[in-house]
C-alpha positions as a Markdown table, in Angstrom:
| # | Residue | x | y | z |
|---|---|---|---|---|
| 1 | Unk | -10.8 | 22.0 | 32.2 |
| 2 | Unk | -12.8 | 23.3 | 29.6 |
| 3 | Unk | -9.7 | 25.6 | 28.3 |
| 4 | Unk | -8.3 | 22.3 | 28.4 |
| 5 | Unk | -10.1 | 20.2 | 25.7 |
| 6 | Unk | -10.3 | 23.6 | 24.0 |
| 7 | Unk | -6.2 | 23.8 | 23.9 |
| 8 | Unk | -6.4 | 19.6 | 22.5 |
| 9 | Unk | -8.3 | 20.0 | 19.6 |
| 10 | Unk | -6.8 | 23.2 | 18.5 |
| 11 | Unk | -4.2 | 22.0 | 16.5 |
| 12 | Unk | -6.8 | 19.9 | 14.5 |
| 13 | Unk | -9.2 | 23.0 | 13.7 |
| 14 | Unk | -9.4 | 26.6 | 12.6 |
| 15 | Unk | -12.4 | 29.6 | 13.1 |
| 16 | Unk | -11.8 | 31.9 | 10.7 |
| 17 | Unk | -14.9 | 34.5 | 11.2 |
| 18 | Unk | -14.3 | 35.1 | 7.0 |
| 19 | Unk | -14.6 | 31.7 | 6.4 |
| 20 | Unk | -18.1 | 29.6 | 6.5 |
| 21 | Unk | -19.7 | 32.5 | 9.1 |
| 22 | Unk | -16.7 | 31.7 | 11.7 |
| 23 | Unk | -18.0 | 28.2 | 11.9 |
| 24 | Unk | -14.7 | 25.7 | 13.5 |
| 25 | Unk | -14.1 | 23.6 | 10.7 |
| 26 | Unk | -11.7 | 21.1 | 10.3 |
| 27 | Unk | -7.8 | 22.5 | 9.7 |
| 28 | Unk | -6.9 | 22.9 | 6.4 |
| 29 | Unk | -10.7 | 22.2 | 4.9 |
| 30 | Unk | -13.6 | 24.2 | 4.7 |
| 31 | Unk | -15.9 | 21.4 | 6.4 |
| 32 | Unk | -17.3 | 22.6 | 9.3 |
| 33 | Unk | -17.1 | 20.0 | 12.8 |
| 34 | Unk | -20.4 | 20.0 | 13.1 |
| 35 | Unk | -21.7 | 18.8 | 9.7 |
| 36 | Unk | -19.0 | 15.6 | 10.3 |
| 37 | Unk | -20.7 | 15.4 | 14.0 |
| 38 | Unk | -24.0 | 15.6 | 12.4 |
| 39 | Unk | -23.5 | 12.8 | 10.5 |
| 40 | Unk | -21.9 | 10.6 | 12.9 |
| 41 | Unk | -25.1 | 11.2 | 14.4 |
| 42 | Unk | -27.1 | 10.4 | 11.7 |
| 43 | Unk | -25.2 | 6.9 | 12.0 |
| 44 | Unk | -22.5 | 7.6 | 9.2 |
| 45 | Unk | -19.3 | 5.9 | 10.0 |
| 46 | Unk | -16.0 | 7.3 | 10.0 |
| 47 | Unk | -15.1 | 5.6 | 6.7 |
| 48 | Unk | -18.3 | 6.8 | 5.4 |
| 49 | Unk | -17.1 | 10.2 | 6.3 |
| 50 | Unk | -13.7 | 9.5 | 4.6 |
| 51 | Unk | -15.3 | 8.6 | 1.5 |
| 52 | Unk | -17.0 | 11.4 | 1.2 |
| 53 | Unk | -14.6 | 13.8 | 2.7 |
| 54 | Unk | -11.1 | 12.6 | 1.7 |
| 55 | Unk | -9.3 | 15.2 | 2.6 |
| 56 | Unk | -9.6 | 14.4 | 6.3 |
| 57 | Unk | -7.7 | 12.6 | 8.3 |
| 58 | Unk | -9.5 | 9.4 | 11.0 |
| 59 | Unk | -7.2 | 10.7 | 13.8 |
| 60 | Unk | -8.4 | 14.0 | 13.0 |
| 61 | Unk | -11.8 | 13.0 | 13.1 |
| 62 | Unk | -11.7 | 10.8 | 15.9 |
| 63 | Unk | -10.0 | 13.8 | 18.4 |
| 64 | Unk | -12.0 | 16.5 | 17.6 |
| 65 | Unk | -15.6 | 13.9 | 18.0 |
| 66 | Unk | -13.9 | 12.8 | 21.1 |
| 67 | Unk | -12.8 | 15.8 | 22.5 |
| 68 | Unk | -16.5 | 17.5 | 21.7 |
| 69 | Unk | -18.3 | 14.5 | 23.8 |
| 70 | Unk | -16.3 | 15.0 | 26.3 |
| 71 | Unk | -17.0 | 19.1 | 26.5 |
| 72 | Unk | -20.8 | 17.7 | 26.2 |
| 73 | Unk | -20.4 | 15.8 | 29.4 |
| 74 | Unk | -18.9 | 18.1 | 31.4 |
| 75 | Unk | -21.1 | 21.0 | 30.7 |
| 76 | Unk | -23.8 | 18.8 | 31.6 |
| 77 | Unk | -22.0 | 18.4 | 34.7 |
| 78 | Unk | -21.5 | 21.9 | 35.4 |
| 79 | Unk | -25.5 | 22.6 | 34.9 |
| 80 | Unk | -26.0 | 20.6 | 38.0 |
């Protein structure tokens, strides 16, 4: 499963272990996933995000956050 969500969210990121320390960032952008996760969490909307980061795309954003929740819940579920 987890090979899965891996294999969804590929086409919408890169590592690159030259590029920001191997840190997945977002395809095509040197903005790591977890700084835009970060500040989702902070409360920043997505069209905060997109202000601030126009060269991303929503749907982008959306599957990658999505697909990262949903790796979240099911390693939890594995640690039972």
């Amino acid at each position: 499963m987890k090979k899965n969500l891996l294999n969804k969210i590929r086409p919408y990121i890169s590592i690159n272990r030259n590029v920001v320390n191997g840190e997945p960032l977002f395809k095509g952008t040197r903005i790591p996933v977890s700084f835009v996760v970060e500040q989702l969490s902070l409360g920043w909307n997505l069209k905060d995000i997109k202000k601030r980061h126009p060269e991303l795309n929503f749907y982008h954003i959306r599957k990658v956050v999505s697909f990262l929740s949903i790796g979240k819940k099911l390693k939890k579920l594995d640690g039972m």
